[in-house]
N, C-alpha and C positions, 0 to 999 in steps of 0.2 A: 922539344917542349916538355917541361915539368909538368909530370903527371897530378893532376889534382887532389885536394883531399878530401872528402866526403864534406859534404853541408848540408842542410835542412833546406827548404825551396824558400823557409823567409830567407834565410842568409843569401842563396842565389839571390834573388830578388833585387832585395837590399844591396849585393855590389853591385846590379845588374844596373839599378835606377845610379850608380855613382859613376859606371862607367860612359852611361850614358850624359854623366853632366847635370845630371838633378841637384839642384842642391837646396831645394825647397817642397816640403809635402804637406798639402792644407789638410786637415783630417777633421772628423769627431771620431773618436773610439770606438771599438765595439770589439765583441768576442770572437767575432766569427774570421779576426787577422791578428789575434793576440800575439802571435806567434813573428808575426813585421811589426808589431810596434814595440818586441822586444829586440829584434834585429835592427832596428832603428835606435834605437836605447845604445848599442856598442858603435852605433855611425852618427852621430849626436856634433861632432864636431865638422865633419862634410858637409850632412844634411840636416836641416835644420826642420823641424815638424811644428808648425804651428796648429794649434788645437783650437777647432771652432765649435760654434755654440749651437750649429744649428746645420744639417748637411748642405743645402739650399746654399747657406754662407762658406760653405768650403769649397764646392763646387766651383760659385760663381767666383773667388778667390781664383780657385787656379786657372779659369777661363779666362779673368784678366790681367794674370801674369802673363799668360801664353799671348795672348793680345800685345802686351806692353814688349816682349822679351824678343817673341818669334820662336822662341824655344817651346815645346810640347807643358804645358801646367799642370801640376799632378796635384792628386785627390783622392781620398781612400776614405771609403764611408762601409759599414757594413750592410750585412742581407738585407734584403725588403724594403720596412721602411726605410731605411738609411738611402738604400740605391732609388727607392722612389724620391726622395723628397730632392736629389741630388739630380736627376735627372732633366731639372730646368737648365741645369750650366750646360749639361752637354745638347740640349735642342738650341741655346744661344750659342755654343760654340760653334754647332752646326751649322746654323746661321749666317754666325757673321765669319764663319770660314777662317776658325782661331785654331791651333796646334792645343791638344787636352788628352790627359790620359786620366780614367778614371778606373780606381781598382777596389773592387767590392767583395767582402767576404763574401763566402759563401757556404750552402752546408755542406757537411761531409761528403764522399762519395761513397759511401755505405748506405748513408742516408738518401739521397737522391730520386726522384720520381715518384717519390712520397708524401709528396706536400707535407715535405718533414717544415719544423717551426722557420718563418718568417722565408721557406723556400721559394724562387720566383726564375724562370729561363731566362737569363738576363740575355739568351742569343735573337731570343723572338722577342723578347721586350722592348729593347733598348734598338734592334736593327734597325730602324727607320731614322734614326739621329743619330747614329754614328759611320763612320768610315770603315768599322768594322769592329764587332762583337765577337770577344771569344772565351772561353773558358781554360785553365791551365791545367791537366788533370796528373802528368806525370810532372814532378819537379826537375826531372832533366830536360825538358821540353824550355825551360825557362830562359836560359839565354837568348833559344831561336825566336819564340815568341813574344818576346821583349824588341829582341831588334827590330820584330817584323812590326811590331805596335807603333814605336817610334818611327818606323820610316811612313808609315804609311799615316800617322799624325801629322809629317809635316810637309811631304810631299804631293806636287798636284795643286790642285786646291787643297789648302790645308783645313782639318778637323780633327773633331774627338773620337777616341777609342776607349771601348769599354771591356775592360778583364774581369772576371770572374775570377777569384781563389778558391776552391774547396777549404775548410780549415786543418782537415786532415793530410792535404798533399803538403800545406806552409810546415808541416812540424816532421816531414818525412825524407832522409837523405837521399842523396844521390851524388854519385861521384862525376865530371860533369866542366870540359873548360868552357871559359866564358867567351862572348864574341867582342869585337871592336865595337867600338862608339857610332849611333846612325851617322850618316850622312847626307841630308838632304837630295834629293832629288828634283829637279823641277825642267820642264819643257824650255827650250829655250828658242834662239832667232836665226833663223838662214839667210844669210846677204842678198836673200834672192826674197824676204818674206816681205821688206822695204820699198820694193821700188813699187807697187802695186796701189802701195798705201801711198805714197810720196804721190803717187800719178792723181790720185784720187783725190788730196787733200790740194794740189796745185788747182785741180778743176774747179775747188769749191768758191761759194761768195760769201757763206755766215757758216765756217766750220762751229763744230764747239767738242771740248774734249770733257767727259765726264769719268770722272777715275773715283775707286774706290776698294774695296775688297780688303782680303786677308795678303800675307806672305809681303808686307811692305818692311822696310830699311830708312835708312834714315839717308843712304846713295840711294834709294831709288827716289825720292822725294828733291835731291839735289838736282839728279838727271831729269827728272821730269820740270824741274824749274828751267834748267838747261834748255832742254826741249821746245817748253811751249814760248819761251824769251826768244828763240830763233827763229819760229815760226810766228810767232805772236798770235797765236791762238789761246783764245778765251777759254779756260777751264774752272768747272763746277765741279763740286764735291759731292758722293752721291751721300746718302744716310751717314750721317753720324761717322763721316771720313773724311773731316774737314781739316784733318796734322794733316793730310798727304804731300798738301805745295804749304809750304810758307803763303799766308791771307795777305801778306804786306806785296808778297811779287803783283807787278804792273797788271799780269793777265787772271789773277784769281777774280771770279766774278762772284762766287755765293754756294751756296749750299742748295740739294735738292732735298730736302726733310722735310719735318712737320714744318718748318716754320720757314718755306725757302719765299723769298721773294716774288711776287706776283708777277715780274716785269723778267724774272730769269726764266720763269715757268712757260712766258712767253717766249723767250729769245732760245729754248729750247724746241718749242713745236716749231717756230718760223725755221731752225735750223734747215740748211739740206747736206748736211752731213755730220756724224756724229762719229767722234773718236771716242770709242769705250775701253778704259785701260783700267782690267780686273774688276769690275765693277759686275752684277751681273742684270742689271735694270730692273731690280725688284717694284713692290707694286706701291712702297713709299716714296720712292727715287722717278719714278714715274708719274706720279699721283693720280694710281690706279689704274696706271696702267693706258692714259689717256693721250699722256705727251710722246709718246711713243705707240702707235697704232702694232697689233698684235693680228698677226705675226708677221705680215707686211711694215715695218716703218715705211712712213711718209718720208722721214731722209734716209740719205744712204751711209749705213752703218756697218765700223769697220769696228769689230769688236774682237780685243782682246781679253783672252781668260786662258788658266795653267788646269784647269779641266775641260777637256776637250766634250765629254758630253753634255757641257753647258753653253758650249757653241751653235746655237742654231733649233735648242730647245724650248725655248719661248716665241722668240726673236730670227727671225731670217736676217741672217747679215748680207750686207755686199761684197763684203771682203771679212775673213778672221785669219785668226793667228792665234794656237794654240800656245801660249809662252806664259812663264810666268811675270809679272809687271815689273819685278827688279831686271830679270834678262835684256826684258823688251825694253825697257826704258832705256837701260845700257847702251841700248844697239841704237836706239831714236835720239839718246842725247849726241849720237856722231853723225846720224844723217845729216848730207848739206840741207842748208831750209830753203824752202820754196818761198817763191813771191809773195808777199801775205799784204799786198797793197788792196788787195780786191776788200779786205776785210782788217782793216788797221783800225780806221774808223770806228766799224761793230765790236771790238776788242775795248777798246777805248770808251763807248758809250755804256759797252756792260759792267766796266768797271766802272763808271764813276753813278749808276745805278748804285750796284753793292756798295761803296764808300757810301752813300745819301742812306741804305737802308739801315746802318750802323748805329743812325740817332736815334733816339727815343720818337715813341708816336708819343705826340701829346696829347692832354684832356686825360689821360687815362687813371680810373678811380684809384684811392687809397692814399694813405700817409709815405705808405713805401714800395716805391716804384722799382721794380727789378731792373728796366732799363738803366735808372740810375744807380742800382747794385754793378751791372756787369760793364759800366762805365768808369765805374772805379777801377774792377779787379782788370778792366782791359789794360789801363796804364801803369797799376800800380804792379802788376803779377811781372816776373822775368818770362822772356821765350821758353825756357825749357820747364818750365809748370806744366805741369797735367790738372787735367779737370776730368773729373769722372762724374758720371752722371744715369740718374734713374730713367726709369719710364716714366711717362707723364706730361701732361701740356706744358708744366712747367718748365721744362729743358728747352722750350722755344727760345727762350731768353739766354741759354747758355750756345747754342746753333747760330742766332740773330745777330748777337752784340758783341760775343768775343772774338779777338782775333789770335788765333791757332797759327804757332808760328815754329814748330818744330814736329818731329816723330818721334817718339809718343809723345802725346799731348793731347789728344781728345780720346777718353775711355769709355763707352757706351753699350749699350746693348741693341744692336739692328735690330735685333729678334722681337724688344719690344718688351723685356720682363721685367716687370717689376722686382724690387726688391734687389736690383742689382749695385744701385749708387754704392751704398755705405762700405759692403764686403770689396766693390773693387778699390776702395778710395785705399782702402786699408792694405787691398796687396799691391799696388800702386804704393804706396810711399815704403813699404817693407822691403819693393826692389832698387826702388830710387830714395836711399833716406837723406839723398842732396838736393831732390829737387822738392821743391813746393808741389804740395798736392791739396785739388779744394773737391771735393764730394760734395753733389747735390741732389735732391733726394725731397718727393712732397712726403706730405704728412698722411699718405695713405703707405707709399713704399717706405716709411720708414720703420711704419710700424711691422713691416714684412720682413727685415733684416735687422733693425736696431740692436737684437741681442748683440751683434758682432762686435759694438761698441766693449762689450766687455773682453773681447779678443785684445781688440786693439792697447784693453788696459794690462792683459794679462800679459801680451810680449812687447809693450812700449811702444807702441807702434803710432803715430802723431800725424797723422792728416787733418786736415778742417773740413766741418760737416756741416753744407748749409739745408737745414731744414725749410722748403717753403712752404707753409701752412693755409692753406685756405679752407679747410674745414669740410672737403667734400672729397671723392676719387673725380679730378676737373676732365680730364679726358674724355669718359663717359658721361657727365653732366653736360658737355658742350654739346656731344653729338644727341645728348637726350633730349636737352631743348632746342636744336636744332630741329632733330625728326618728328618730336612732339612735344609742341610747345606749351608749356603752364602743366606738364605731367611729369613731374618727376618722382620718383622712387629709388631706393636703396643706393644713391652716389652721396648723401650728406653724411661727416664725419661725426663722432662724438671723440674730441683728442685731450690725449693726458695735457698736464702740461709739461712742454716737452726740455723748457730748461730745466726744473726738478727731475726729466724723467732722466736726463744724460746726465745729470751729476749724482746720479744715486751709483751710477757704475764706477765712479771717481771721475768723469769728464770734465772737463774746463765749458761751463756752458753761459753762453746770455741767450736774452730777447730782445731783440731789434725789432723797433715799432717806426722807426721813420728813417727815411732813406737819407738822412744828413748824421745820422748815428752809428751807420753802417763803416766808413774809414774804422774809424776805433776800435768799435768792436773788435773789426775784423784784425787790427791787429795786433791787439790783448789775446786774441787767439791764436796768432798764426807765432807767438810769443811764451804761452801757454807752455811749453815741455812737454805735453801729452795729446791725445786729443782733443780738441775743441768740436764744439755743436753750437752753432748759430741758431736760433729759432727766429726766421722770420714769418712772420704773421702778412698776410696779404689780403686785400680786400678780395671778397668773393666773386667781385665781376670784372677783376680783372684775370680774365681766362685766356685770352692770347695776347698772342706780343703788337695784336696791332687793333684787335677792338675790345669791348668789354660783353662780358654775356646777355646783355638787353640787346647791343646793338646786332651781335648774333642770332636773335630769335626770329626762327624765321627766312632765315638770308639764305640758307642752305650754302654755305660756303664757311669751312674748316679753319680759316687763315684768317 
């Protein structure tokens, strides 16, 4: 082996992130890694550094790269504030169990323990939303700690890792060879983990499979079509994992989200067995935890998941299987299928439910009906489209009406954060610049992220942005007058106006006031050469996808 020749811990670094396969790094600047983003300056043509306005937006960038990719999404924000305001991406990659590396200067090691300027222990801060926190303090240490970052980003259940740089160790040599490329790791299936599950699902009468999670492929979503086609079992999508099956297969019944249908929410507690593959029954997917009783289920649930300490921690299962859901799928798309005559029928009724829930509810107030928005973008969009999407009641309509007919394809935040739509729309079309990409986003999360809009002008980067405007944060106004009715406080907006606000950044922007306007628009935008921003304007009582906020007052029911 050729003996190495001295380099600075950015230059390690910097081959360290090329061997690994990086070829994207979201950033804002700062001083305290000046020394990587000159090393990144001589790697300019591998890696490519997109500069964000806002760390919040770099963050959430590489959280939905690593989401779209499967690949670990890097991120580089400096000290303090930088790593505080960054720190939303890594509690949503945590989350929704996305591959994320986030690398944060730091101060000196001279300086240290000193609440020297903008100093902060990113190993107690950050530990409770990450896979693992660590600090780098000798520059020869860099290889190992790199590889160790990466594997344990993306193996297991996948998540985010957060490094610490001193700024002193990035400018200091070391002589030092580099390691190989991670390699994934994940739990897989014993011929022997099948037949248990096989015996279990032949006993049942209204199986129902619920899949969701991180560490999915575009073959596991094949073999799980496979799968549940030979056994003819009905499967739900848990939160905002509704790419998992193709929505057109025979057995897709619906979504279990803010906006899952009433009658699945049913045909989930009637179940008496539940196949969970990767998903891990959080308390949106449950709704609250109610359709699944804790820690006894009322059915008998065979739950898979690729972290084993997630097995049996909320949830008593009947049967698990520590594997990750590409493995297992693998292994289930070859199982023979069992009888599925007991429940051919219940398959069959819960899809033509879902198909019925797809129309628009009618009577519902306004000139422009988002049902009849994502009736269009359902026919008119190709399969391989991605829709990314904020927090907010809004996105009921994007869960409700579209049909999700690839991986990736549906980009969200489980976690729930706002402020996420725009920055993922953007690293979304920057990895896919062949596929169509629609970002949606109310007029509360917009104005939490919009800066990014000047990202997207700064590196050409052309998604379409649809803004829903109703003038208030809806999600909180629904449960406010829901829990107290005729009291509300601090959820009404006061909003710019938002076609001047996205063409002041050079954006391609209209306002669409009526749902017979929207074709057009939408495709003067999607024609556009740059980014586009929709502003739709929405009546203020139309707050869910299936009543309006009068008829909510009072009902105590979310839906």
């Amino acid at each position: 082996m050729t003996h190495p020749l001295p380099r600075t811990g950015a230059r390690i670094l910097v081959d360290a992130l090329a061997i690994h396969g990086v070829d994207t790094v979201f950033c804002v600047p700062g001083e305290s890694y000046l020394a990587v983003l000159d090393a990144l300056h001589e790697s300019h043509r591998s890696i490519r550094t997109i500069t964000c306005r806002h760390e919040a937006g770099a963050a959430n960038m590489a959280e939905a790269f690593g989401k779209s990719t499967g690949r670990p999404g890097v991120a580089m924000v400096t000290r303090g504030p930088g790593a505080c305001h960054a720190s939303i991406g890594l509690h949503t990659a945590a989350q929704d169990s996305t591959p994320m590396i986030l690398f944060i200067g730091q101060v000196a090691l001279g300086a240290s323990e000193r609440e020297a300027f903008q100093e902060i222990d990113y190993r107690k801060f950050l530990a409770p939303i990450c896979k693992w926190t660590g600090q780098i303090d000798d520059p020869a240490r860099i290889p190992e700690l790199l590889s160790r970052a990466f594997h344990q980003s993306v193996s297991g259940r996948p998540g985010p890792v957060a490094i610490a740089l001193p700024e002193d160790m990035l400018r200091k040599e070391a002589t030092v060879h580099d390691t190989k490329a991670y390699r994934p790791i994940s739990p897989g299936v014993a011929s022997d983990d099948l037949h248990p599950l096989r015996s279990l699902l032949a006993e049942a009468q209204r199986p129902m499979a619920i899949v969701g999670g991180g560490g999915w492929n575009a073959k596991a979503s094949e073999d799980l079509a496979q799968f549940a086609e030979g056994n003819r079992i009905p499967v739900a999508a848990s939160f905002r994992c509704q790419d998992r099956l193709d929505n057109r297969h025979p057995c897709y019944v619906g979504d279990l989200g803010t906006a899952a249908d009433p009658d699945l929410a049913r045909r989930v507690r009637e179940a008496d067995l539940l196949l969970v593959i990767g998903a891990r029954l959080g308390e949106i997917t449950t709704c609250g935890y109610e359709l699944v009783s804790v820690p006894e289920p009322r059915q008998r649930l065979i739950h898979i998941h690729p972290d084993p300490e997630e097995l049996g921690r909320v949830y008593r299962p009947t049967y698990a299987i520590c594997a990750a859901s590409d493995r297992f799928l693998s292994a289930a798309a070859e199982m023979p299928p069992v009888d599925f005559s007991a429940w051919d029928d219940h398959t069959a009724s819960a899809r033509a439910a879902y198909l019925a829930s797809l129309e628009s509810t009618p009577d519902l107030p306004g000139a422009l009906q988002m049902g009849e928005v994502m009736a269009y973008l359902r026919n008119r969009l190709p399969p391989e489209a991605i829709l990314t999407t904020d927090a907010g009641n809004f996105s009921g309509w994007m869960q409700r009406h579209y049909l999700y007919r690839a991986w990736p394809s549906q980009i969200g935040p489980t976690s729930g954060a706002m402020g996420y739509g725009i920055p993922a729309a953007i690293s979304a079309r920057l990895v896919f610049p062949d596929r169509p990409v629609v970002g949606f986003c109310g007029d509360g999360g917009a104005l939490m992220s919009g800066q990014e809009i000047a990202t997207a002008i700064h590196h050409g980067i052309d998604p379409v942005i649809l803004v829903v405007d109703n003038g208030m944060y809806g999600t909180i106004r629904l449960h406010q007058e829901r829990d107290y009715p005729g009291r509300t406080i601090a959820t009404s907006l006061s909003n710019p106006d938002f076609t001047a606000w996205a063409r002041s950044f050079g954006a391609f922007a209209e306002r669409v006031e009526r749902s017979e306007d929207f074709p057009a628009a939408f495709e003067r935008a999607l024609g556009a050469g740059r980014i586009a921003v929709l502003e739709l304007p929405i009546d203020p009582e139309l707050i869910t996808t299936r009543a309006s906020l009068s008829q909510l007052r009072g009902t105590g029911s979310p839906h």
